[in-house]
Backbone as JSON Lines, residues from 0, in Angstrom:
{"i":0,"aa":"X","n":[14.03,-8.3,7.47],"ca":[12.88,-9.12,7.8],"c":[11.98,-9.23,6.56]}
{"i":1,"aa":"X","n":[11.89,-10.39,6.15],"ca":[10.45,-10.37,5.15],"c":[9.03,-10.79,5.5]}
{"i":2,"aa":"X","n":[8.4,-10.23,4.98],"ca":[7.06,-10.1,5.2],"c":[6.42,-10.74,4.61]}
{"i":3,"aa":"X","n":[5.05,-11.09,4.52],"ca":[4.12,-11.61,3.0],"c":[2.97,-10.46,3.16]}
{"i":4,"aa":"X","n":[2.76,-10.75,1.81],"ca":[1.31,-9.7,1.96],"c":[0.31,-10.41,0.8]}
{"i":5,"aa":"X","n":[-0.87,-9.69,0.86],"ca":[-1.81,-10.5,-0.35],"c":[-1.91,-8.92,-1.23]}
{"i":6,"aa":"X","n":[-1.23,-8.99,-2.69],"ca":[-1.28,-8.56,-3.78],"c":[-3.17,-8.78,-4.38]}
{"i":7,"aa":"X","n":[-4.21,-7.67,-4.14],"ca":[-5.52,-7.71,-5.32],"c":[-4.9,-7.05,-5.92]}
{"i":8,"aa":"X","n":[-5.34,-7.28,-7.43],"ca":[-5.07,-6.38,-8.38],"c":[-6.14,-6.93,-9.5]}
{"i":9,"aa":"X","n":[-6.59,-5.99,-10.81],"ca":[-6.94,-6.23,-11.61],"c":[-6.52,-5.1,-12.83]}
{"i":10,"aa":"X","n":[-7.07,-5.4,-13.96],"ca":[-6.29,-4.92,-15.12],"c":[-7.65,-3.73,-15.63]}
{"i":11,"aa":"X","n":[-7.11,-2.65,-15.82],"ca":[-7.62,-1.85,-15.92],"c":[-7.75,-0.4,-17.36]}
{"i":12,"aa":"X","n":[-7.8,-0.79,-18.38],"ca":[-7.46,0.03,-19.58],"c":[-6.08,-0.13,-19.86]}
{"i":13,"aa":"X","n":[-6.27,-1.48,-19.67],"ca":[-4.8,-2.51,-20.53],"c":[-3.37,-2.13,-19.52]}
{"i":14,"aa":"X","n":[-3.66,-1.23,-17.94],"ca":[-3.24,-1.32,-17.11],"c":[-2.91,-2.58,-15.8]}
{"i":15,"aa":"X","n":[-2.2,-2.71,-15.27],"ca":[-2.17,-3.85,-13.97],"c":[-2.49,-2.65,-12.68]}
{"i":16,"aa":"X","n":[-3.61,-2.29,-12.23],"ca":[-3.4,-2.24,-10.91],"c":[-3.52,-2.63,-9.56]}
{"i":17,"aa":"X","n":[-3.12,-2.37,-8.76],"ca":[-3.37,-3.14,-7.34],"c":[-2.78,-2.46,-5.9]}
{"i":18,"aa":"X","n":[-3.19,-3.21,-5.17],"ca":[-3.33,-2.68,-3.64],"c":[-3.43,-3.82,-3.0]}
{"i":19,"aa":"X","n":[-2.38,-3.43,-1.64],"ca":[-1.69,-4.05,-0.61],"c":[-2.91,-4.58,0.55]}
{"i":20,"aa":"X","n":[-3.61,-5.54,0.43],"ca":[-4.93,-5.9,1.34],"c":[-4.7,-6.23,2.47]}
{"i":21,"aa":"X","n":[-3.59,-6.02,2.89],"ca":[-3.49,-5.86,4.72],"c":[-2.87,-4.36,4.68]}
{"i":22,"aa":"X","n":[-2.46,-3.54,4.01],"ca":[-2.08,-1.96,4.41],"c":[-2.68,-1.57,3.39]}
{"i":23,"aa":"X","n":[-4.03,-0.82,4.17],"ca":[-4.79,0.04,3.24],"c":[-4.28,1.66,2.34]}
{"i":24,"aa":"X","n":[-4.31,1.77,1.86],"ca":[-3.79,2.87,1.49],"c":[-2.52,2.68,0.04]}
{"i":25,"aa":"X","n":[-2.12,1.37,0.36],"ca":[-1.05,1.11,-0.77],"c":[-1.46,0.56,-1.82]}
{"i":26,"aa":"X","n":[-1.48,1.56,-2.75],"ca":[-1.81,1.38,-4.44],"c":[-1.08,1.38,-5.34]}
{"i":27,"aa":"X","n":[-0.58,0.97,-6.44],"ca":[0.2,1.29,-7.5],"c":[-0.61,0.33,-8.93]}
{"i":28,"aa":"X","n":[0.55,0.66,-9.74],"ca":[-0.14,0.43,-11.05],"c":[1.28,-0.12,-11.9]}
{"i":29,"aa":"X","n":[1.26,-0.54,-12.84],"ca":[2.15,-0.9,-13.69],"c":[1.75,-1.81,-14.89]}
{"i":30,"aa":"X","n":[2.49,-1.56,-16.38],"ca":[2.34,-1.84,-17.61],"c":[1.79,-3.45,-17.88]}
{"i":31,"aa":"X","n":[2.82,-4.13,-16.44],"ca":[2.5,-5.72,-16.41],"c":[2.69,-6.04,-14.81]}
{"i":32,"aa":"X","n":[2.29,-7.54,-15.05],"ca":[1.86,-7.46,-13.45],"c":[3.4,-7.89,-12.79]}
{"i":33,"aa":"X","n":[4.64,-8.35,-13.86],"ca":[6.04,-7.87,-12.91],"c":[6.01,-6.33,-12.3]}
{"i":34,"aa":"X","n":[6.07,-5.51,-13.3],"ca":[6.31,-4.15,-13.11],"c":[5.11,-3.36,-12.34]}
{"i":35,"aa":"X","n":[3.75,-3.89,-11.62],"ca":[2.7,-3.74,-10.29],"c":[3.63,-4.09,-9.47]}
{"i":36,"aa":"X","n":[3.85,-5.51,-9.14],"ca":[4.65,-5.94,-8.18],"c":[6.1,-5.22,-7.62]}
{"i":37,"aa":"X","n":[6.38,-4.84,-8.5],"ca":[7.94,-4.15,-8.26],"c":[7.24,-2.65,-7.76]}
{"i":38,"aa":"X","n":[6.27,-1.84,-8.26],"ca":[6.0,-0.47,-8.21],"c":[5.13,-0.82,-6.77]}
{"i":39,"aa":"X","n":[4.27,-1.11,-6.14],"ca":[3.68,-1.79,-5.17],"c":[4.98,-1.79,-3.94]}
{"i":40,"aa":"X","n":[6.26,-2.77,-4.29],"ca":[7.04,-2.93,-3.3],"c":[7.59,-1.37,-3.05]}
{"i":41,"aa":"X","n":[7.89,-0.83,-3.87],"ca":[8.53,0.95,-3.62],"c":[7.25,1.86,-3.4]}
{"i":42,"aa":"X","n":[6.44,1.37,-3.5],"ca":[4.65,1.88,-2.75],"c":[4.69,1.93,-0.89]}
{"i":43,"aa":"X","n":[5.1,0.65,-0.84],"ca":[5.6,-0.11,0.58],"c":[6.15,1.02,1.1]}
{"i":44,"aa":"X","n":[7.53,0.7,0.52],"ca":[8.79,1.11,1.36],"c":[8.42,2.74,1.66]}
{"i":45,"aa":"X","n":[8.23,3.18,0.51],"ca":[7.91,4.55,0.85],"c":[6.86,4.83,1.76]}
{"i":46,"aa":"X","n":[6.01,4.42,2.04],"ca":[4.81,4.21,3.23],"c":[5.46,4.33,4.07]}
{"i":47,"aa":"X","n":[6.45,3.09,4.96],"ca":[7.36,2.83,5.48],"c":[8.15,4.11,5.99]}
{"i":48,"aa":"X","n":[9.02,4.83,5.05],"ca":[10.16,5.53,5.76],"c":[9.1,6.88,6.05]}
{"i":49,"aa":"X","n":[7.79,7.09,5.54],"ca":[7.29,8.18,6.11],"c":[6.44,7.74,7.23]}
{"i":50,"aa":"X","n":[6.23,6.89,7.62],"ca":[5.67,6.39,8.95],"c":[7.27,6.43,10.31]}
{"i":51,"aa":"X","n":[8.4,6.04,9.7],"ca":[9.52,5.84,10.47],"c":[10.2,7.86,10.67]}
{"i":52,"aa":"X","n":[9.82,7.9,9.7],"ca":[10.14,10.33,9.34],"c":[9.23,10.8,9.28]}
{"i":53,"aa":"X","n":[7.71,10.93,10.4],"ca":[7.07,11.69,9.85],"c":[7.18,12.7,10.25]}
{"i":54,"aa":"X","n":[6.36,13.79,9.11],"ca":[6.49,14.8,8.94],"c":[5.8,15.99,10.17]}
{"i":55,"aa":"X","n":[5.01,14.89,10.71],"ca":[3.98,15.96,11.17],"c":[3.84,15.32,12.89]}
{"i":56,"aa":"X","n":[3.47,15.86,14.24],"ca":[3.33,14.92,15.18],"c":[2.37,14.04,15.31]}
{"i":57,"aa":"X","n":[2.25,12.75,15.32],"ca":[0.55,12.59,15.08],"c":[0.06,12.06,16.95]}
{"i":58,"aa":"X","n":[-1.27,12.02,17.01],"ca":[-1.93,11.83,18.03],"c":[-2.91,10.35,17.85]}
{"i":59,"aa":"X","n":[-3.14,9.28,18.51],"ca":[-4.24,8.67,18.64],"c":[-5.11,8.57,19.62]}
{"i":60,"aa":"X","n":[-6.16,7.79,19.67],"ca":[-7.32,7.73,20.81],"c":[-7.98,6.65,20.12]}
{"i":61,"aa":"X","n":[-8.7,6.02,21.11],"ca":[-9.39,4.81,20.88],"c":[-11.23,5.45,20.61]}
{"i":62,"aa":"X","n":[-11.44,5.25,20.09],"ca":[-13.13,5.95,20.09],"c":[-14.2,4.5,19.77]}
{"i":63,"aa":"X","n":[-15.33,4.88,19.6],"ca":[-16.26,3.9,19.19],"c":[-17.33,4.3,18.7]}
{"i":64,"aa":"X","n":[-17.62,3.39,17.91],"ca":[-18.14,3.51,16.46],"c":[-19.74,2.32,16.07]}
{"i":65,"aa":"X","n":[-21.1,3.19,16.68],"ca":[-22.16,2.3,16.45],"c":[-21.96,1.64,15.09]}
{"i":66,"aa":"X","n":[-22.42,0.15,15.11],"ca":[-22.47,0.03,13.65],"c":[-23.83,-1.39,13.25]}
């Protein structure tokens, strides 16, 4: 199945980095912005097979949150 996602990124001490703006948490970095894009997708996947193996049992609940 393919997906789309929206790639932010900006360049950072002559670095490319960026993060996955619909799955928080996914960051990577790379020399150019091919090699973000490629490090980003194995950012993914690995997210992925530890959400599909995790390690630990997890629990949710709905709560609420004044704001």
């Amino acid at each position: 199945m393919l997906r789309r996602f929206t790639l932010e990124y900006w360049i950072d001490d002559g670095w490319y980095i960026g993060k996955l703006r619909e799955i928080p948490g996914v960051f990577s970095q790379g020399e150019s912005l091919l090699e973000l894009k490629e490090n980003i997708r194995d950012a993914y996947h690995l997210m992925i097979e530890d959400e599909i193996l995790p390690h630990v049992e997890t629990q949710a609940e709905d709560i609420e949150i004044e704001v």
